[in-house]
N, C-alpha and C positions, 0 to 999 in steps of 0.2 A: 512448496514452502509457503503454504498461505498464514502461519502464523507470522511470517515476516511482511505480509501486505500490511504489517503494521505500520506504515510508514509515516509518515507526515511527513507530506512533504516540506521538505526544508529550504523552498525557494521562495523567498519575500523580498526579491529586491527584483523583480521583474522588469524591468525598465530598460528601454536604449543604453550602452557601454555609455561612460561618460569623463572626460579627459581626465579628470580628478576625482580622488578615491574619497567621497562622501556620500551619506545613504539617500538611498532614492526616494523625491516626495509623493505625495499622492499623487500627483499630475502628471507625474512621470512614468508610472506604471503603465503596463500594458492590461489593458482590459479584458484580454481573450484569454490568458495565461492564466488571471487568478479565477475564472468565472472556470477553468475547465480544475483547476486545482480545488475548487469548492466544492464541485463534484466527488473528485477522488478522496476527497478528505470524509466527503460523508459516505461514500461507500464502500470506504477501508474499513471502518467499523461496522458494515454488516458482516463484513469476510471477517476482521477479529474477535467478534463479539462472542465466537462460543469457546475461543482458550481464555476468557474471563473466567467461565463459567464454570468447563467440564476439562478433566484431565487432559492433557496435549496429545495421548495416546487415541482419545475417541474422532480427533479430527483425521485422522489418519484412518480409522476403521469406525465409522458410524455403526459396521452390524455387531461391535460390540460393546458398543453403548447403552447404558442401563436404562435407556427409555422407551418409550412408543417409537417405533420406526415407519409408522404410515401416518395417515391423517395429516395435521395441520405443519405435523415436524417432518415428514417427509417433501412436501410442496417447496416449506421453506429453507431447505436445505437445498433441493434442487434448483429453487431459482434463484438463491445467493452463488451455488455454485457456476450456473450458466449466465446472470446479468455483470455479477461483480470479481466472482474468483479472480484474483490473476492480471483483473484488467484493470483494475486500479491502482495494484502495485507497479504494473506498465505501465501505466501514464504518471504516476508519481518518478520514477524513476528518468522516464524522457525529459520531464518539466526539471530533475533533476540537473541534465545532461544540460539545460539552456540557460540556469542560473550558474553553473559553471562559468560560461560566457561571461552572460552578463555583470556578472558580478568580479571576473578573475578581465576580463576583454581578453585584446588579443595578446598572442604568447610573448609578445616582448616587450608588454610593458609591465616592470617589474614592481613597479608602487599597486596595481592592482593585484598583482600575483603575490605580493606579500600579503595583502589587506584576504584574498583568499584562502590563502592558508590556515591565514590567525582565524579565520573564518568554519573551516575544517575544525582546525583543532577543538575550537569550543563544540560546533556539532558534536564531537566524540566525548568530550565530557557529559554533554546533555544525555546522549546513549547509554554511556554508563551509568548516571544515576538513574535513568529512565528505567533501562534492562535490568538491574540489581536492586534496585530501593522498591519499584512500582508493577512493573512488569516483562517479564521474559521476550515477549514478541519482540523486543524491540528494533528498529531498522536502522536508526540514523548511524551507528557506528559503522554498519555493512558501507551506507552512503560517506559516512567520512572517510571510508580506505578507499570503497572507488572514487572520489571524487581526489581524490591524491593523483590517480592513475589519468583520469579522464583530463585534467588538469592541461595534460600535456597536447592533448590533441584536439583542445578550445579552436584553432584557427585551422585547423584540416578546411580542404571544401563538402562540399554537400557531399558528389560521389562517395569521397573517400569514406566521410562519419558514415556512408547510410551503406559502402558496401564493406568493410571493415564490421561495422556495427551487426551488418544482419548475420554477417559471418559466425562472430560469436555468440549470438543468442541460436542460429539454428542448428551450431555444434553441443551448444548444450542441451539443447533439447531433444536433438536425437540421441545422443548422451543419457539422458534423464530415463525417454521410455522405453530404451533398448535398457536399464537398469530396472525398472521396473517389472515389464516383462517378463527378462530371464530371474528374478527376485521372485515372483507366483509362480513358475514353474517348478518351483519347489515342491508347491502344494497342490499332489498328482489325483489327488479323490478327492468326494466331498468329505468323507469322515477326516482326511487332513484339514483340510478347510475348517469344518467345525468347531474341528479338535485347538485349532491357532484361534479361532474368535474365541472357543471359551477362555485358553490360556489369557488371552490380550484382557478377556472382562474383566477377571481373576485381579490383572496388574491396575487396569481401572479402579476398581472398589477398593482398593488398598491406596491407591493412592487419595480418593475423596476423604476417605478415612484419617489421612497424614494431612491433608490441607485442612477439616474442620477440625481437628484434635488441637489447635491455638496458632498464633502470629508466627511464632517461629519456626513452625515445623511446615506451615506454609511458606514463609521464606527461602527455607534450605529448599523446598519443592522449588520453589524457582527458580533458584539460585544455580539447581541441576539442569531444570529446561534450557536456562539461557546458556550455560557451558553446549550443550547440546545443541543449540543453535548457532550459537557464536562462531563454532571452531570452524565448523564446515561452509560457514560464511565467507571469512577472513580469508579460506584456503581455495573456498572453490565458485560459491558465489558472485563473487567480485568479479567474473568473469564474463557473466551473464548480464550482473546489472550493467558494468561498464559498457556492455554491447547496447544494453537500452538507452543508457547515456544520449551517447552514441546518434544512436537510430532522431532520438528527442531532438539534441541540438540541429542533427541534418536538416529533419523535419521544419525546424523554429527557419532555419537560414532559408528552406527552401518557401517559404511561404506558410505552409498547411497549418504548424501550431499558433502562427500569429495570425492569424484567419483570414490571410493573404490570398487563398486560392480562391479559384473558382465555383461557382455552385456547382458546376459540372462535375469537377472534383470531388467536391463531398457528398454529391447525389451519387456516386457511382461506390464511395468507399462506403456510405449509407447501407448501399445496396446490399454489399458485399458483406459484411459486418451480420444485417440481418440476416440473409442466407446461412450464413455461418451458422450462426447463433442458432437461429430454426435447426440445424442439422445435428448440432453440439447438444442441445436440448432436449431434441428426441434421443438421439444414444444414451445421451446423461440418465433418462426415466427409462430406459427400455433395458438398456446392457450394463450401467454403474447404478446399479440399486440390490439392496440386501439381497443374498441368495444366489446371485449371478456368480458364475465362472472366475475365479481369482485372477486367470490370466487377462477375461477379455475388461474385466473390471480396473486393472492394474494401466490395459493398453487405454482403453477411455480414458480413465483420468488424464491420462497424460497428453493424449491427444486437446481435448479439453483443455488443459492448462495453458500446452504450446500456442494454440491458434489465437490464446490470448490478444496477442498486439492486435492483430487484424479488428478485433471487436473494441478495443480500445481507440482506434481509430476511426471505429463507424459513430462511437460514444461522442467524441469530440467534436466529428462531422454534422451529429446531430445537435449538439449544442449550437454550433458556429451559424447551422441552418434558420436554427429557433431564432436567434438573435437576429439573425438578419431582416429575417419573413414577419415580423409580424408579433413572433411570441417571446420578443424577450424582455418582457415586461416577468416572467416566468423566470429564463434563464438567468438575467441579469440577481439572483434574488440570491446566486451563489457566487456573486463577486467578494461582497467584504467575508463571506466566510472562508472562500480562499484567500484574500489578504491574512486572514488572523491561521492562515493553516497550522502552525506550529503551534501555536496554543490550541488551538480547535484538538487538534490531534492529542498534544497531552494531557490535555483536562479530560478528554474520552477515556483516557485509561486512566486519570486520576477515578471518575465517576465510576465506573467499570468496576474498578479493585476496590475501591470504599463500599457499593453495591454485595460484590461477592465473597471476598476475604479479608479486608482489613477491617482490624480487631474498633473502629469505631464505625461500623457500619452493620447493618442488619443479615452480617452471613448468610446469604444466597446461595452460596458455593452446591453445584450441583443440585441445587432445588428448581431451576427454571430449563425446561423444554426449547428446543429451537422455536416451537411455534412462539409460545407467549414473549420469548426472548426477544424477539422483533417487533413486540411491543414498544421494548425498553429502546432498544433501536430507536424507531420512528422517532420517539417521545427526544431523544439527545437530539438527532436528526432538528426538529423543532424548535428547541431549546438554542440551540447554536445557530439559526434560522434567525432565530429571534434576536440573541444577544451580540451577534456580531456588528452585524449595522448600528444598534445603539452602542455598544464600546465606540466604533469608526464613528459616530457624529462629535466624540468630543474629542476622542484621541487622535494621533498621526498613526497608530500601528497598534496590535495586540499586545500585552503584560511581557509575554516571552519574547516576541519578537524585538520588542524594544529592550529587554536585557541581553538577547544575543547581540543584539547591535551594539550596547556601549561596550559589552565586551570585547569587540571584533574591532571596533574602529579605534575602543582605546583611551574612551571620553563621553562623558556622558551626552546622549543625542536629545534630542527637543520631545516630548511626547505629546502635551497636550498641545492641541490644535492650535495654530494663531489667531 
């Protein structure tokens, strides 16, 4: 489900629980939470960047994709799928799991559990216009149902969230590639094989064709993708993320996401992360590339996906190292861009949809290649590099995040700086 690594994350009140339900100042933030959400927030957009671009159909079967499939678009396909696939919708989702907390405390106190809610609710508004007016991928309504569910089990202890939690992300995902799987066993030859990419192209070019023919027939196009996404979110989804929740908040209480542990610690989940990675990267170019085996193609993926958390955790580990040692003069440079995540996040797909289909931007739709694509990447990557720190020198918070906030709290809150 990598069109839903769209996420942004939706946690900006990072900060220690606080007796009364008022929003968190800058001081109070935790520094480790937004510097690894900076992170995620720019590398959700190399995972979304190409259902801006190309049919939702091609991310799903690249070999029938009406482009070049080697050279510069195969590289960069491969290393968005083995640096970022998966793993940044993981740690958005964990960091979810700790603004639950934070933001809701613990389960009986009910002036924060209100002020969460109203909290939620507006989230799912934002998703809706986000999903229906701008673009399909959208995540935060997935996060406003689970964060309904995870709600409840804010004050578990560490065991419980981390072994509850792994439970249901590793029933899903044995779930997922045992559906995958037996799903390519369908297709017993290569002339079946063939025969389904050429079909899938077929539905491809038909659909570029409905998205550059004008604004509205682009619209209904997405209007179907997100139905598409949505239902199986709401239904089955929610199950997976709440386990990542889950796994996040453990993690937050047990030390690791608040950069609590030891070096030991994240030298050894370093370790483990790269190892991974090296082994998910060779199968990724060797066994999931055009021409390969539907089945063995179907089980990598999935393997691929699942091990996600594991490298999301080397990801973090390594940030936490940088900061410590010497380079976080580096690291520290993704703090205020994850303070401003929730803008950072929707202004990437405001930029994105104005870039490729809406009717005032220079319709790119299906004209850029994943290589040059990650041009465009880099260049937002930059741009939000640039513009968050100067927004934070005069304001208290981001555009959005200061309108979620008077929403949620009910009153309008302080933005520019004192």
């Amino acid at each position: 489900m990598s069109t839903m690594d769209a996420t942004a994350t939706v946690v900006d009140d990072t900060a220690a629980p606080e007796p009364k339900s008022a929003p968190v100042s800058t001081a109070q933030r935790i520094e480790t939470l937004d510097m690894l959400r900076g992170f995620a927030v720019l590398g959700i957009l190399a995972v979304n960047a190409m259902s801006f671009v190309w049919p939702f159909g091609v991310e799903g079967s690249t070999n029938a994709a009406p482009f070049e499939q080697g050279g510069a678009n195969q590289i960069v396909t491969w290393a968005v799928n083995v640096l970022f696939h998966n793993k940044c919708r993981t740690l958005f989702s964990m960091l979810f799991g700790v603004s639950i907390f934070l933001v809701g405390g613990e389960f009986g106190d009910k002036a924060r559990g209100a002020l969460l809610r109203r909290r939620l609710f507006f989230l799912a508004i934002f998703g809706l216009i986000h999903g229906l007016a701008i673009w399909f991928g959208d995540i935060l309504l997935l996060y406003a149902w689970s964060g309904l569910f995870m709600m409840f089990a804010r004050s578990w202890s560490v065991k419980r969230l981390m072994w509850i939690g792994f439970g249901l992300v590793a029933a899903f995902s044995a779930l997922t590639i045992g559906m995958e799987v037996f799903g390519s066993l369908e297709v017993t030859s290569t002339s079946d094989w063939n025969k389904a990419v050429a079909e899938q192209r077929v539905g491809i070019l038909k659909t570029i064709e409905t998205v550059r023919s004008g604004w509205l027939p682009a619209m209904t196009e997405n209007l179907e993708n997100w139905v598409q996404l949505q239902m199986p979110s709401v239904l089955i989804y929610v199950f997976p993320t709440v386990g990542l929740m889950m796994l996040g908040l453990g993690l937050f209480k047990s030390g690791y996401l608040a950069g609590r542990a030891s070096d030991r610690t994240y030298a050894i989940m370093l370790a483990m992360g790269v190892a991974i990675g090296v082994v998910l990267g060779v199968f990724d170019w060797v066994v999931v590339e055009p021409g390969r085996s539907p089945t063995w193609a179907s089980l990598g993926s999935g393997i691929v996906g699942e091990l996600a958390p594991f490298m999301t955790l080397a990801w973090a580990a390594l940030l936490i190292l940088m900061t410590r040692h010497g380079l976080g003069f580096v690291s520290r440079r993704l703090v205020p861009v994850g303070r401003m995540a929730f803008t950072n996040y929707l202004s990437q797909s405001i930029i994105m949809a104005s870039l490729f289909y809406m009717p005032w931007g220079p319709h790119l739709y299906a004209r850029v290649d994943p290589g040059p694509l990650f041009a465009i990447v880099v260049g937002i990557w930059l741009l939000q590099l640039v513009w968050s720190p100067l927004w934070l020198s005069r304001f208290e918070m981001g555009p959005l995040e200061w309108v979620w906030r008077c929403l949620t709290y009910g009153r309008r809150v302080p933005l520019l700086k004192a």
